[in-house]
DRENSE-795832 format. One line per 8 residues: for each residue x, y, z of N, C-alpha, C, O. Coordinates in steps of 0.02 Angstrom, whole numbers, plus 50000, padded with zeros to 5 digits. Layout:
X,Y,Z,X,Y,Z,X,Y,Z,X,Y,Z | ...
//
This chain:
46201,52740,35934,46160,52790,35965,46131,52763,36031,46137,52790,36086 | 46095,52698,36014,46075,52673,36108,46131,52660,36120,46149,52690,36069 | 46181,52641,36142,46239,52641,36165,46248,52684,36199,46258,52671,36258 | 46247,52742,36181,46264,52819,36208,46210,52832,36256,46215,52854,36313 | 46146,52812,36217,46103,52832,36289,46076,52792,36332,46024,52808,36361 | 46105,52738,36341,46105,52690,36421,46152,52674,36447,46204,52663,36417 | 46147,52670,36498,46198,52645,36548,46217,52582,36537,46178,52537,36520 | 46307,52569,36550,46319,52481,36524,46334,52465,36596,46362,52497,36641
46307,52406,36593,46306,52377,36652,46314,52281,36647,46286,52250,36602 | 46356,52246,36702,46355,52181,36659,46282,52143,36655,46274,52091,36624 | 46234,52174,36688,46187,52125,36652,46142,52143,36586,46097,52104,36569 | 46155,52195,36554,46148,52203,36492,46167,52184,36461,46132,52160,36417 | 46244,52180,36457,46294,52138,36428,46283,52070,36414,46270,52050,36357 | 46289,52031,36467,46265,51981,36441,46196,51969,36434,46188,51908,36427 | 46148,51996,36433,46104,51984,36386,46104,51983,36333,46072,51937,36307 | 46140,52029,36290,46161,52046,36217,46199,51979,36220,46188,51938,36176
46237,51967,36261,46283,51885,36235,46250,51848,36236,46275,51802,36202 | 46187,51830,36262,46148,51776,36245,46118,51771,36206,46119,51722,36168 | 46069,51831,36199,46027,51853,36142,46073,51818,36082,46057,51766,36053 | 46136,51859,36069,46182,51851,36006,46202,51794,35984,46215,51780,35925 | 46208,51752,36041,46205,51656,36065,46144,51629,36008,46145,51599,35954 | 46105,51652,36040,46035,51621,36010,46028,51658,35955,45991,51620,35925 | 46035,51702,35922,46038,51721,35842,46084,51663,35804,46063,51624,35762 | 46150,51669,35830,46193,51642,35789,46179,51546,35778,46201,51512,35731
46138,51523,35835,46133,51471,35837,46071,51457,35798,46075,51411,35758 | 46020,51486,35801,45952,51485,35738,45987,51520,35685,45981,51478,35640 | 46014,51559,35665,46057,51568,35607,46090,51507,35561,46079,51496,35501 | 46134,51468,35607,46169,51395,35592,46120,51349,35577,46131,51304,35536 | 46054,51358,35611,46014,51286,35606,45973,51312,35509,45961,51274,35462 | 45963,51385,35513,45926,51381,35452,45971,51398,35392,45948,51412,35336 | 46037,51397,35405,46088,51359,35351,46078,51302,35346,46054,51279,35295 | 46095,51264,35402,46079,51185,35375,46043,51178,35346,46058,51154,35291
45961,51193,35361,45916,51169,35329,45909,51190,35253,45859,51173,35222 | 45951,51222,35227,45945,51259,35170,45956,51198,35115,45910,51185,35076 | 46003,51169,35114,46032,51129,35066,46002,51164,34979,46016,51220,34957 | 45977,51133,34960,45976,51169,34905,45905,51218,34869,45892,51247,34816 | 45875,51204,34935,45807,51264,34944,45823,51321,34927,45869,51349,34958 | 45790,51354,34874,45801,51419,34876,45801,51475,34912,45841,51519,34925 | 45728,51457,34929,45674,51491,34990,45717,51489,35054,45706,51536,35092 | 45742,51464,35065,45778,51449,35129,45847,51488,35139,45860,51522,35188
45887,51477,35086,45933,51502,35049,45954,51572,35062,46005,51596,35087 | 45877,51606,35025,45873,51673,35044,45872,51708,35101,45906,51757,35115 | 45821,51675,35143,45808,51697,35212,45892,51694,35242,45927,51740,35265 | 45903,51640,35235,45968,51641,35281,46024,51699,35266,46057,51732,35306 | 46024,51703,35187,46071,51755,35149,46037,51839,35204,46071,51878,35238 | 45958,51837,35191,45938,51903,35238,45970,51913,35287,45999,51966,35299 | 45969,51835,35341,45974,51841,35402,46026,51864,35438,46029,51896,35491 | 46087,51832,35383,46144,51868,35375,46169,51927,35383,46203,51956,35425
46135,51942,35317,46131,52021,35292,46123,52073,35359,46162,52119,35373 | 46069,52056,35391,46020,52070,35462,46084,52099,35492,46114,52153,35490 | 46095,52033,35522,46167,52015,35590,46234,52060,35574,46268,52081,35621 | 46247,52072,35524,46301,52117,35497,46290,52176,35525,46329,52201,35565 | 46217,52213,35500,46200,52257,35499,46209,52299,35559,46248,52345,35571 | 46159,52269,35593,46152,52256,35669,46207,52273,35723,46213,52312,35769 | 46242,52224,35695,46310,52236,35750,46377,52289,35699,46434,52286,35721 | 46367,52319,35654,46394,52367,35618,46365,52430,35653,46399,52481,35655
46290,52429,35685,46269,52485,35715,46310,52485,35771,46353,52529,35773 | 46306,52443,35819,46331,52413,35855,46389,52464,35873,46389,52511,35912 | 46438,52438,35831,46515,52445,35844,46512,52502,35803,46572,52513,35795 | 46476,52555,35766,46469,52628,35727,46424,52641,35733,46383,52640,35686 | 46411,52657,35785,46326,52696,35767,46326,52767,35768,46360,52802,35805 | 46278,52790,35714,46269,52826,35683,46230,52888,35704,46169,52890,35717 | 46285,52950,35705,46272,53017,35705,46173,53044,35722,46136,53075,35761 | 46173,53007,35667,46075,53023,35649,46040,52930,35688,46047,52883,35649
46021,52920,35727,45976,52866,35758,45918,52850,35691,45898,52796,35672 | 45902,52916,35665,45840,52889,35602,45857,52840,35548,45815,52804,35521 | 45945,52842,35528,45970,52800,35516,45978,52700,35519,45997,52656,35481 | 45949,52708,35590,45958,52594,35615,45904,52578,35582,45858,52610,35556 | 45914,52529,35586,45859,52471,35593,45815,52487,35634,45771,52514,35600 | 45798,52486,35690,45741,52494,35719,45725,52545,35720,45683,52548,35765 | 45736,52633,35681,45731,52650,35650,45683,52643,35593,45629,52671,35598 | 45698,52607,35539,45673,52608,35482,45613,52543,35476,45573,52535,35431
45624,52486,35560,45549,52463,35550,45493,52494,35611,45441,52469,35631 | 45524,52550,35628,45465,52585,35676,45424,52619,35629,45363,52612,35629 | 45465,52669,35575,45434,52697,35519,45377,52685,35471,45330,52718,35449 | 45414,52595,35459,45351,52577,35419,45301,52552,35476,45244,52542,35455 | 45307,52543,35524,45251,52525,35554,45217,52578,35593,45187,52566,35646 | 45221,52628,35568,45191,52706,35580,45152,52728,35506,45093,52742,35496 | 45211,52726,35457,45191,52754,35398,45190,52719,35338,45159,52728,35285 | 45236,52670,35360,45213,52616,35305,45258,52631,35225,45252,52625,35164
45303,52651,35276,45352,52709,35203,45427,52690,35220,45466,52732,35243 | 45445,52629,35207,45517,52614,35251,45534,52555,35197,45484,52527,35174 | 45586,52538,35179,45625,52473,35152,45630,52448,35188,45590,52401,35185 | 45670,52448,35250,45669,52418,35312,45605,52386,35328,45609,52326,35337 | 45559,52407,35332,45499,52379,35356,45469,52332,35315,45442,52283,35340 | 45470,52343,35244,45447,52309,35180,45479,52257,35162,45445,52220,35126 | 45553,52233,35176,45585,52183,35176,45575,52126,35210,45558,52068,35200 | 45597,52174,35270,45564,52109,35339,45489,52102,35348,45478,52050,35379
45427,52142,35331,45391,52112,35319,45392,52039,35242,45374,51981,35233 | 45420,52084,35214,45404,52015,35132,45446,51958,35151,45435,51907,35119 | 45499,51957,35205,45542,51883,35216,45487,51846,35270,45483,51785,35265 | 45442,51880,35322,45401,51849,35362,45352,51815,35312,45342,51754,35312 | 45333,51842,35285,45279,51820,35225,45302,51760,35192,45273,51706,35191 | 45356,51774,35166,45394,51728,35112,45403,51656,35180,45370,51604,35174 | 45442,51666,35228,45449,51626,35266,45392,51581,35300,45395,51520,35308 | 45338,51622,35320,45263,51565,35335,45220,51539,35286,45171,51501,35289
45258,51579,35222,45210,51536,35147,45251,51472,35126,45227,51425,35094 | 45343,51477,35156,45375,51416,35155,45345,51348,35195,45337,51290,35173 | 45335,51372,35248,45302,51324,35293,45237,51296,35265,45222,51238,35254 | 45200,51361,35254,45128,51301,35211,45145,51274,35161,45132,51214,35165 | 45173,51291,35101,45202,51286,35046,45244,51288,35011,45237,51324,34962 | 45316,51245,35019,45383,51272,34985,45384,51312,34910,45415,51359,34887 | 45327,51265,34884,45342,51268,34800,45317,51329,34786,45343,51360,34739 | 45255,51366,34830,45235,51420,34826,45273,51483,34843,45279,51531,34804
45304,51481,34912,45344,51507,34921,45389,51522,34871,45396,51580,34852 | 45429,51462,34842,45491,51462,34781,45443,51534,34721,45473,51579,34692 | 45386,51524,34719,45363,51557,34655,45348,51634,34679,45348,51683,34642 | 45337,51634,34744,45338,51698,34753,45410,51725,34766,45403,51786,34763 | 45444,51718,34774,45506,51743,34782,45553,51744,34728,45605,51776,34730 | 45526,51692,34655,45532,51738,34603,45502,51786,34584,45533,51836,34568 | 45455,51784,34583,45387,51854,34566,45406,51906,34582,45370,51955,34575
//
């Protein structure tokens, strides 16, 4: 859908190639760090999940715009009524409770 409604031009372009640079490269680093962290594990499995997504809009985007991702975290951060929004909020969460606390983290992300 943004696709359709901006103009492509090469310095958009490669912005998205850099941008996509620097995803894929913090992507790689928090694989590594995963080893057998759970907590870590997951996020990266999200982050994944994310990047697929993302560039699936990307290369299909969709009829209805209410449909994306940015989409569904504008929603919750309007209404507070989105999966989208509730996910990536609970991996931010999960992710700065890793940093204070792995083991805590580990227990909330069973919970």
């Amino acid at each position: 859908m943004l696709a359709s409604r901006r103009e492509d031009t090469s310095d958009h372009q490669n912005y998205a190639d850099e941008e996509s640079a620097r995803y894929r490269n913090a992507l790689q680093t928090i694989i590594d760090m995963a080893g057998d962290d759970v907590v870590v594990a997951e996020i990266a499995a999200y982050l994944t999940t994310l990047g697929g997504r993302v560039q699936n809009e990307l290369d299909q985007p969709s009829r209805d715009a209410r449909d994306s991702l940015a989409a569904g975290v504008a929603r919750g951060l309007v209404s507070s009524n989105s999966d989208d929004f509730t996910t990536l909020d609970a991996l931010l969460t999960l992710s700065l409770q890793w940093d204070l606390d792995p083991d805590v983290a580990a227990r909330l992300l069973d919970g």
